[in-house]
C-alpha positions in Angstrom: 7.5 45.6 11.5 8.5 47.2 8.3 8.7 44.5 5.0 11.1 44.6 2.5 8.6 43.8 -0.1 10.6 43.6 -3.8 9.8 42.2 -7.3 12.1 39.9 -9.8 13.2 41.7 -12.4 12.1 38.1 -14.6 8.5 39.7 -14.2 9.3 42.3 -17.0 10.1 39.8 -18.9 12.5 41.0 -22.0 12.1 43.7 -21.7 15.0 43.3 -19.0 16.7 44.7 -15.8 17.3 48.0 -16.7 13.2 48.7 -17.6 12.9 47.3 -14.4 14.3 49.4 -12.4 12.7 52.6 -14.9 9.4 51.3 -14.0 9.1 49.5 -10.5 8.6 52.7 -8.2 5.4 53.4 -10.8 4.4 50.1 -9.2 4.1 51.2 -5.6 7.6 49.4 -4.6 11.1 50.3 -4.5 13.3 46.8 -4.5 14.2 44.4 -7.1 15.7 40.7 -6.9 18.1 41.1 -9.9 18.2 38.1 -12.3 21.7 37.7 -13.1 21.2 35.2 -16.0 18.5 35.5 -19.3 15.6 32.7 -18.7 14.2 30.0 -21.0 11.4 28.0 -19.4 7.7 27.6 -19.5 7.3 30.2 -22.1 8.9 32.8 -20.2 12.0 34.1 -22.6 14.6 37.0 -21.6 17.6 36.8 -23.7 20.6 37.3 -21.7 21.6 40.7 -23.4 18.9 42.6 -21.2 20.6 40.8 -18.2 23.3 42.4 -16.2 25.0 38.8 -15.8 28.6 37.9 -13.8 30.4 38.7 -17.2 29.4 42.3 -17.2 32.8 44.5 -17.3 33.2 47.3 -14.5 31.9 50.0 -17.1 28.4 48.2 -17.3 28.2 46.7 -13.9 29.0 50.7 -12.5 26.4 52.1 -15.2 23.9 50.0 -14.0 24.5 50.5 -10.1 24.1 54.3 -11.2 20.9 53.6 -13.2 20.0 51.8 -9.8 20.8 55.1 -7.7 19.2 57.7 -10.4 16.0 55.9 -10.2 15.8 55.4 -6.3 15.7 51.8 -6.5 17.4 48.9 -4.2 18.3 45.4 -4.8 16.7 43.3 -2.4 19.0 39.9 -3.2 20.1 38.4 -6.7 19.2 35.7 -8.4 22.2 33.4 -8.8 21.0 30.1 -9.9 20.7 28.4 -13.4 24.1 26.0 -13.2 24.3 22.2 -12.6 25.8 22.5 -9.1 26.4 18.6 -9.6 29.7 19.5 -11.5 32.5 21.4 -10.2 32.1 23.9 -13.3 28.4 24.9 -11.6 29.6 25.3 -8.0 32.3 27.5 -9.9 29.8 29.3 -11.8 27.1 29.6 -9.3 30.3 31.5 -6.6 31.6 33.7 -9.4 27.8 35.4 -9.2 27.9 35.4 -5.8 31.4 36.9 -5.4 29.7 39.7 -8.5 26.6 40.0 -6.4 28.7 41.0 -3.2 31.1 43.2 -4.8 28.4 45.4 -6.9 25.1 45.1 -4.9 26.2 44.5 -1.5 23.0 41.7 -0.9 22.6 40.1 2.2 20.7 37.2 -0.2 21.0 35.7 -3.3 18.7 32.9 -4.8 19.7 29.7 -6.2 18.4 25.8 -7.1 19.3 23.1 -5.2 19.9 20.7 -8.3 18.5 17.9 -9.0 20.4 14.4 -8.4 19.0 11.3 -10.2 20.7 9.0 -7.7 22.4 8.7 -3.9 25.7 9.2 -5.4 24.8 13.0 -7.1 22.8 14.3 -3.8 25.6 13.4 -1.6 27.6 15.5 -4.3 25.5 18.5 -4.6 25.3 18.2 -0.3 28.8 18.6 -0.4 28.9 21.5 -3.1 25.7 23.2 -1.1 28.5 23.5 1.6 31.3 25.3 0.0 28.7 27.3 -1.6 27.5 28.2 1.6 30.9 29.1 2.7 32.0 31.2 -0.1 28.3 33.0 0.6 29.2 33.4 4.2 33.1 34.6 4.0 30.9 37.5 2.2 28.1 37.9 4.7 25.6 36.2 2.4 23.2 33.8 3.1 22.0 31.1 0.1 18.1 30.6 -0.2 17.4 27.5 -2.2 14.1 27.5 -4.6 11.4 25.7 -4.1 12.3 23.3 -7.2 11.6 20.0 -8.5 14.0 17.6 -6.5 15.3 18.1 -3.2 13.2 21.2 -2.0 10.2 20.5 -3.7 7.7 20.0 -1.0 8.4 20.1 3.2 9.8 16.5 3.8 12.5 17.1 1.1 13.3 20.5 2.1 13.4 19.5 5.9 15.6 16.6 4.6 17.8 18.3 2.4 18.7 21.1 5.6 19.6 18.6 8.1 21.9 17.1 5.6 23.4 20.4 4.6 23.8 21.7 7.6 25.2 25.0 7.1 24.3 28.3 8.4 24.5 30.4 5.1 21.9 27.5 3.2 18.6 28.2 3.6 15.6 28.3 1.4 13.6 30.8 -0.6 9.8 29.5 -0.3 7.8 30.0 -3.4 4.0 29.9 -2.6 3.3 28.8 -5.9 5.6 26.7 -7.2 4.2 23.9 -4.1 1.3 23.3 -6.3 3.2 23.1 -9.1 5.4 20.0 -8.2 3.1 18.8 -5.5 -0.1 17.0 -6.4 -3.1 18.2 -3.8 -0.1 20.9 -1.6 -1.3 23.3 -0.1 1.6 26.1 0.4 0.1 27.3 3.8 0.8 23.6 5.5 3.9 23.4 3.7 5.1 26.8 5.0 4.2 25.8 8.2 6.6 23.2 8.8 9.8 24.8 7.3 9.0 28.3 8.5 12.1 28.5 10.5 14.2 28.3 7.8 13.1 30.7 5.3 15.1 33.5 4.2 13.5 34.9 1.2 10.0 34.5 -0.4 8.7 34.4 -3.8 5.3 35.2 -3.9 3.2 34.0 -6.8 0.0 33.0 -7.3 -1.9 30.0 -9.4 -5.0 27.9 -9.3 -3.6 25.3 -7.8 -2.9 23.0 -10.7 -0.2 20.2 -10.7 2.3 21.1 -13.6 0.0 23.8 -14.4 1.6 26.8 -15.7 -0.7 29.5 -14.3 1.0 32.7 -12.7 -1.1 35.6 -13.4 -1.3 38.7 -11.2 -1.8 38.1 -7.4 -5.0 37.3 -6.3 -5.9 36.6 -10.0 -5.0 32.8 -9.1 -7.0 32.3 -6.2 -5.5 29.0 -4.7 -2.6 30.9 -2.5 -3.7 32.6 1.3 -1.3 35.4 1.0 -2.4 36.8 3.9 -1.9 33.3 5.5 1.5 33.1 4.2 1.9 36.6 5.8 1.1 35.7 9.0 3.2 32.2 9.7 5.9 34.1 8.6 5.4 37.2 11.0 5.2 34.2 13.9 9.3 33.8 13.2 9.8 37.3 12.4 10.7 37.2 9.1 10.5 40.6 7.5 11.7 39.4 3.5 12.6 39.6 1.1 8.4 39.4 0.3 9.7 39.2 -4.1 6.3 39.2 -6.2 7.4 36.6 -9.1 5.0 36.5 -12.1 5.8 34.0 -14.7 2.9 34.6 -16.9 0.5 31.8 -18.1 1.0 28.9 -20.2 -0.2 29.2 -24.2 -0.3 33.1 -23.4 1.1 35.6 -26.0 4.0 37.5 -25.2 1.9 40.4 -22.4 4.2 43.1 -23.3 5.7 45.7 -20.9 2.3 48.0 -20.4 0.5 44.5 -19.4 3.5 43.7 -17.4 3.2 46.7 -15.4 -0.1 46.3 -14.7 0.2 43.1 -13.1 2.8 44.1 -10.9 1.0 47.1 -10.0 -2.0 45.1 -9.3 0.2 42.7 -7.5 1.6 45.0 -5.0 -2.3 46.2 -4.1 -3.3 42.6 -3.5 -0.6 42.4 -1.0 -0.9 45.5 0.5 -5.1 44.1 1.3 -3.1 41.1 2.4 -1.5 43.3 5.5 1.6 43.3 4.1 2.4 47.2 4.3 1.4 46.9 7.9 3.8 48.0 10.4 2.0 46.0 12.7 2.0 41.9 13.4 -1.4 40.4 13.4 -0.9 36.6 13.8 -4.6 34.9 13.4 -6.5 32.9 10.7 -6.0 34.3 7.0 -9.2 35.6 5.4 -10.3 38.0 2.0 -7.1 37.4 0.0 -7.5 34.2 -1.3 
């Protein structure tokens, strides 16, 4: 079984998507999930003028797709999330990314939120713009993976919930290991995997030390409170072979790292995963041990 393992280009931070792509392979990896927005949350700031966004003219969405090729990289899925998919302007928004993502990366994924309603009357809204989302995704051979966000796909029950309501082939969800913690008090991402297993079809992989609302997400395996290898082997039980996207958002009260500290977390990302079996061509499927 061969992984696509990939890292978002959010993990070198301002310095932006075209660094990323100069420096990934240096990492020991050769995909990116490509942000296709700038990012201003939890300390974590990339101004949008280091992002190749929807608004990019042919000129700069072709000189990127040839910085792509020069430097041997791939794009493993975009990021297409950051509107209110409550209002019609978001839904709009959030397909205009996906139509860019089709035409210039040909993705098979792209990565969105799910919203979140404050009443009955906005989820049965965003249920019904999840749906023509998920059929402009699928008229272009995408599928949608939802983040695991505050809201309806925060934990298993909502997530479970929020499927059977959507019901749409091209909706499914991106499972972040660290973000359960996050917005779950006392969650434990291997339990939660478990249940929605069958619906995953993209990963973020990040680390933490388990904290609710604590914004901890160092270096894999510099956390300690996510079974990676775990989280490896439900996942090989369905035959999911990634997106596997290392996601490091930094830590909370931290200076900016810079790119050389950046890199080195990546790098020393991709060699906790590959102790966690993830280069292994092979499936093991048992108990998770050593990469905690």
């Amino acid at each position: 079984m061969n992984r696509v393992l990939s890292c978002f280009t959010n993990c070198y931070g301002p310095s932006g998507v075209w660094t990323a792509v100069e420096h990934i392979r240096a990492a020991g990896i050769d995909h990116l999930e490509l942000a296709l927005r700038g990012h201003n949350f939890g300390g974590l700031i990339i101004p949008e003028s280091v992002v190749v966004t929807e608004k990019a003219d042919d000129g700069t969405a072709s000189a990127f797709c040839a910085h792509l090729k020069k430097h041997g990289v791939k794009v493993s899925g975009c990021n297409v999330g950051g509107a209110d998919i409550r209002t019609e302007d978001g839904v709009a928004l959030t397909e205009r990314r996906i139509e860019f993502a089709a035409r210039w990366f040909g993705v098979k994924v792209v990565v969105s939120g799910a919203g979140q309603p404050s009443n009955d009357e906005e989820r049965r809204t965003i249920v019904s713009h999840l749906r023509r989302i998920g059929d402009t995704a699928g008229s272009l051979g995408i599928t949608v993976a939802l983040e695991t966000h505050k809201g309806p796909t925060q934990n298993a029950i909502a997530m479970l919930a929020l499927m059977d309501d959507v019901a749409h082939p091209h909706i499914r969800l991106n499972f972040d290991t660290g973000n359960i913690a996050y917005y779950n008090q006392g969650a434990n991402p291997v339990d939660e995997l478990e249940r929605v297993k069958h619906l995953v079809r993209n990963v973020h992989v990040k680390d933490n030390r388990g904290g609710f609302e604590d914004w901890y997400f160092p270096a894999l395996g510099a956390g300690g409170a996510v079974d990676l290898r775990r989280i490896r082997e439900i996942l090989d039980t369905v035959g999911f072979t990634g997106p596997y996207t290392i996601e490091l958002e930094g830590i909370g009260g931290e200076p900016e790292p810079g790119l050389e500290e950046r890199q080195a977390r990546i790098a020393q990302s991709v060699e906790h995963l590959r102790t966690c079996g993830y280069f292994d061509r092979s499936v093991t499927v048992g108990l998770g041990s050593g990469c905690l």
